[in-house]
C-alpha positions in Angstrom: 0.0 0.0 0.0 3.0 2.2 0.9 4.6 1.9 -2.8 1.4 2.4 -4.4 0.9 6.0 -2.7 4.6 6.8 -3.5 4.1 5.7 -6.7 1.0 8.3 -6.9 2.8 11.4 -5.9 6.1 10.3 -7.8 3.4 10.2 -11.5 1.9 13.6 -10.3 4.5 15.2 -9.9 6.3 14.4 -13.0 2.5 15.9 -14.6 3.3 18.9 -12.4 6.7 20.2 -13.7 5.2 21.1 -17.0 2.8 23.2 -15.3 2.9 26.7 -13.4 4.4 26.5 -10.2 1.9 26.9 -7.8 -2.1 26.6 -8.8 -4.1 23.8 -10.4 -7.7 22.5 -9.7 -7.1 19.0 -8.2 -4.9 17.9 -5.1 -3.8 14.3 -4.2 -2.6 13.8 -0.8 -2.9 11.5 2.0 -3.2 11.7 6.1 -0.2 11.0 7.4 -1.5 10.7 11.1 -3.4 8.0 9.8 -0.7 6.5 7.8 1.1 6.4 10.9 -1.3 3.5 12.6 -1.6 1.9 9.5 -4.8 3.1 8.7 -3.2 3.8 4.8 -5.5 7.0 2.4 -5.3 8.4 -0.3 -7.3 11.5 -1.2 -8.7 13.2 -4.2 -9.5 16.9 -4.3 -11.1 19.0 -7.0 -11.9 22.9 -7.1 -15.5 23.6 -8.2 -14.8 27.4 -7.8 -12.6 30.1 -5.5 -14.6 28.6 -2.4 -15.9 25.1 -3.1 -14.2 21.6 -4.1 -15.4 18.1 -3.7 -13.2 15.0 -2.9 -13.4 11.2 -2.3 -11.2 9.4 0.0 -10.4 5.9 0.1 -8.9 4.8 3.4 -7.8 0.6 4.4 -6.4 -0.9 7.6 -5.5 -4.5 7.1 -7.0 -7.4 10.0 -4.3 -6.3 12.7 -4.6 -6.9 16.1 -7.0 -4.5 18.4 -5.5 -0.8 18.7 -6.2 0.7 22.0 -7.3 -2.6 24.3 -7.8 -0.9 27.4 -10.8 1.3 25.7 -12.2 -1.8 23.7 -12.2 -3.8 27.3 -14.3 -0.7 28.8 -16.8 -0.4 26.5 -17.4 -4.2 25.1 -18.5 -6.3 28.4 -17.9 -9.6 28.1 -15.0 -11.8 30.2 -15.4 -14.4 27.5 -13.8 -11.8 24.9 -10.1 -12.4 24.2 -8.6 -8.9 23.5 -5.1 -10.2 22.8 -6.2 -11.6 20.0 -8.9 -9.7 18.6 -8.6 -8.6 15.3 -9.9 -5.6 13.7 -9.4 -3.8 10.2 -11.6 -1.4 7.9 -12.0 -0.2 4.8 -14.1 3.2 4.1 -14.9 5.5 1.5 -15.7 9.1 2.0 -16.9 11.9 0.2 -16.5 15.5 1.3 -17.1 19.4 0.0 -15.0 22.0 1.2 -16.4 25.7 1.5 -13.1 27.5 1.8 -13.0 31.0 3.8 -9.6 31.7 2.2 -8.4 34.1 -0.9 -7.5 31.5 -2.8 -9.0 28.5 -3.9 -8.7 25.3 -1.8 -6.2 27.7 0.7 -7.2 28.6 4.3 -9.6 27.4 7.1 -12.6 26.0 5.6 -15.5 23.3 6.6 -15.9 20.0 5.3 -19.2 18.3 5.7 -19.2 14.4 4.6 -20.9 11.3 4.2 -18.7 7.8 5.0 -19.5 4.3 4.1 -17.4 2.0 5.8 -16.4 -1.7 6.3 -15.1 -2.8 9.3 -13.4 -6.4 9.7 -13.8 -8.8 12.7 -12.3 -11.5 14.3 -13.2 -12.2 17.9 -12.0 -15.0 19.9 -14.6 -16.3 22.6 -14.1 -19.2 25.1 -16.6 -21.2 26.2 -16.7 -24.3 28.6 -19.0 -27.2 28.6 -19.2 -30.6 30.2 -19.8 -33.2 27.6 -22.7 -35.7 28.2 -22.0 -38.6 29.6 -21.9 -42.2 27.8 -21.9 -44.2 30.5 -23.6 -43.4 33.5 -20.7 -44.3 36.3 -18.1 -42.2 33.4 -16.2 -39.3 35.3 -16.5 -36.5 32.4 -14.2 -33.4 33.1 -15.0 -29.8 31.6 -13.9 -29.1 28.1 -12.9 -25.3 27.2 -12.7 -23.9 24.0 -12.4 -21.1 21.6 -14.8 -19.9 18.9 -13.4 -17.5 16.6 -16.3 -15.3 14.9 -15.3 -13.4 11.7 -17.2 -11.3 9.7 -18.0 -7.4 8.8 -19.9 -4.4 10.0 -21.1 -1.9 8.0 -21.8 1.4 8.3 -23.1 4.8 7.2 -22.5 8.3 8.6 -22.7 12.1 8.1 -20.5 14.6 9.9 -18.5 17.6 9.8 -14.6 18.6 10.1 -12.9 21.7 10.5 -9.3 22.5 9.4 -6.5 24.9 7.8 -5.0 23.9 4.1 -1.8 25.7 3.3 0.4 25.9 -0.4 4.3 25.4 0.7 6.7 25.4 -1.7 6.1 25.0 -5.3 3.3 22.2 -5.3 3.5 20.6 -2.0 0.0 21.2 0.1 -0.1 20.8 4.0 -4.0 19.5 5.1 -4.7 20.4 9.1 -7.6 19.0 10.2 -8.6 20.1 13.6 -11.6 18.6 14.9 -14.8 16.9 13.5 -17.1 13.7 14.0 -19.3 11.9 12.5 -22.6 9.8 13.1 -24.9 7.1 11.4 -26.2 3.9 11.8 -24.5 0.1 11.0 -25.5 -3.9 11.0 -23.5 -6.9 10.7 -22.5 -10.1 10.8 -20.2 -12.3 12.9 -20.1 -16.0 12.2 -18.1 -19.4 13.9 -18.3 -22.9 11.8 -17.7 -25.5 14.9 -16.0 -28.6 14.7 -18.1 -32.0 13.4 -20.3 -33.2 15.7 -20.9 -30.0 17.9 -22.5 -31.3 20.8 -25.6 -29.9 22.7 -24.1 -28.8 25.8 -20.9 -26.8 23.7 -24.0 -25.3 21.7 -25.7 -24.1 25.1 -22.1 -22.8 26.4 -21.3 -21.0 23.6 -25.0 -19.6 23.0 -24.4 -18.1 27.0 -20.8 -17.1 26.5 -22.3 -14.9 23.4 -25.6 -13.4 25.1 -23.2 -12.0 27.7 -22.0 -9.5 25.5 -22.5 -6.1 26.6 -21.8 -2.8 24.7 -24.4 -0.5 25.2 -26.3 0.8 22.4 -25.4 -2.1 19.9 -27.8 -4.9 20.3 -26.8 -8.3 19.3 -28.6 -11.6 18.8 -26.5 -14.5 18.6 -28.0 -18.2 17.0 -26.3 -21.6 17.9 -26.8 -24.7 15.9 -25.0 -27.6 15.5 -23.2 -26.4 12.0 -22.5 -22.7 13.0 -22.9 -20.1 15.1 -24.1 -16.4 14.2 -24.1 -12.9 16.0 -26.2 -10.3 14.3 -25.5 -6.9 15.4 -27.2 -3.3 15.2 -27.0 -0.2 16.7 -25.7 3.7 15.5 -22.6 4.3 14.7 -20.2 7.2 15.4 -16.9 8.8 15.5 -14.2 11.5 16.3 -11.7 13.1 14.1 -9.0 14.6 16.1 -5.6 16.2 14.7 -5.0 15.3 11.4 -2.4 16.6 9.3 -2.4 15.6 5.8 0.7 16.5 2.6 -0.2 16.4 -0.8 1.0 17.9 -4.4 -1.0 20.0 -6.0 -1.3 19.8 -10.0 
């Protein structure tokens, strides 16, 4: 992903040196606070006029383990949760206008309002213990503990808001500050385990527990157990904060 964005600006910027030095309608850059914590972006930016331009931004962070545990632990309730190895990863697409306050166009503090769909990738390691039924009835059975490992995505869609300052330094080089912002929608999803062959009863009824036993207040989930698979279906809005972003692109 890194190589394709430097392979990006290295292409615009050869378009760029037969052009003035400084102007141009469209900007490609990318956020590199984000870039930072993998979360890789690339953004294009068009002038509609002096004051207005419209962009798109495409954003991915590959299945890695779970950034900030200690936050995830407080807000998902559920002891049966491994956070160590849960996995998490997104991709979204957003698409923004600017209204520009500045002299020039796409220059200056300006607002961005914009709409984001987005994908977000699970994996989430539960354990569950069980006591398998017994075959004979004088048979000393010991409890059995496992792990079920539910994958799947959530999807989303949300509106919000950002404020920030874009500067021109240098010849064609742009510098994006975004201060503050948020965003907030709705989202559903799907997780779903396939257990082993013959998935006994009383791992079905563990497992079913183990999942109902999720708290995270205001998603609502409802989890199915069978013999061939296990499904959580979740629901609930969905939000989010944009804090200090500072963003470098070239301008063409």
């Amino acid at each position: 992903m890194k190589k394709i964005f430097t392979l990006f600006f290295i292409i615009i910027a050869f378009n760029a040196s037969s052009q003035s030095l400084v102007g141009g309608d469209n900007i490609l850059k990318t956020n590199l606070s984000a870039d930072a914590i993998n979360n890789y972006n690339i953004t294009f930016e068009k002038s509609i006029n002096r004051f207005i331009s419209l962009s798109v931004n495409y954003k991915n962070m590959p299945l890695s383990k779970l950034p900030l545990k200690s936050i995830a632990k407080k807000f998902i309730d559920n002891p049966a949760i491994d956070f160590d190895n849960f996995k998490f990863g997104n991709t979204t697409i957003t698409f923004e206008g600017r209204f520009y306050l500045g002299l020039s166009k796409m220059s200056g503090f300006y607002i961005g309002p914009y709409i984001r769909y987005g994908n977000y990738d699970l994996s989430v390691p539960v354990s569950y213990t069980y006591t398998p039924d017994k075959i004979f009835p004088a048979e000393i059975v010991k409890p059995i503990t496992a792990i079920a490992t539910l994958e799947g995505t959530i999807r989303s869609q949300s509106y919000g808001a950002h404020v920030g300052m874009q500067f021109q330094l240098l010849t064609k080089l742009v510098l994006d500050i975004s201060f503050i912002g948020g965003h907030y929608g709705t989202s559903s999803g799907k997780l779903e385990f396939s257990p082993p062959v013959g998935f006994p009863k009383p791992a079905q009824e563990s497992l079913k527990q183990a999942l109902d036993n999720t708290k995270a207040d205001p998603f609502k989930f409802k989890s199915t157990v069978e013999a061939n698979k296990a499904i959580v279906d979740t629901e609930g809005p969905w939000w989010g904060l944009r804090g200090l972003g500072i963003g470098l692109g070239l301008r063409f």
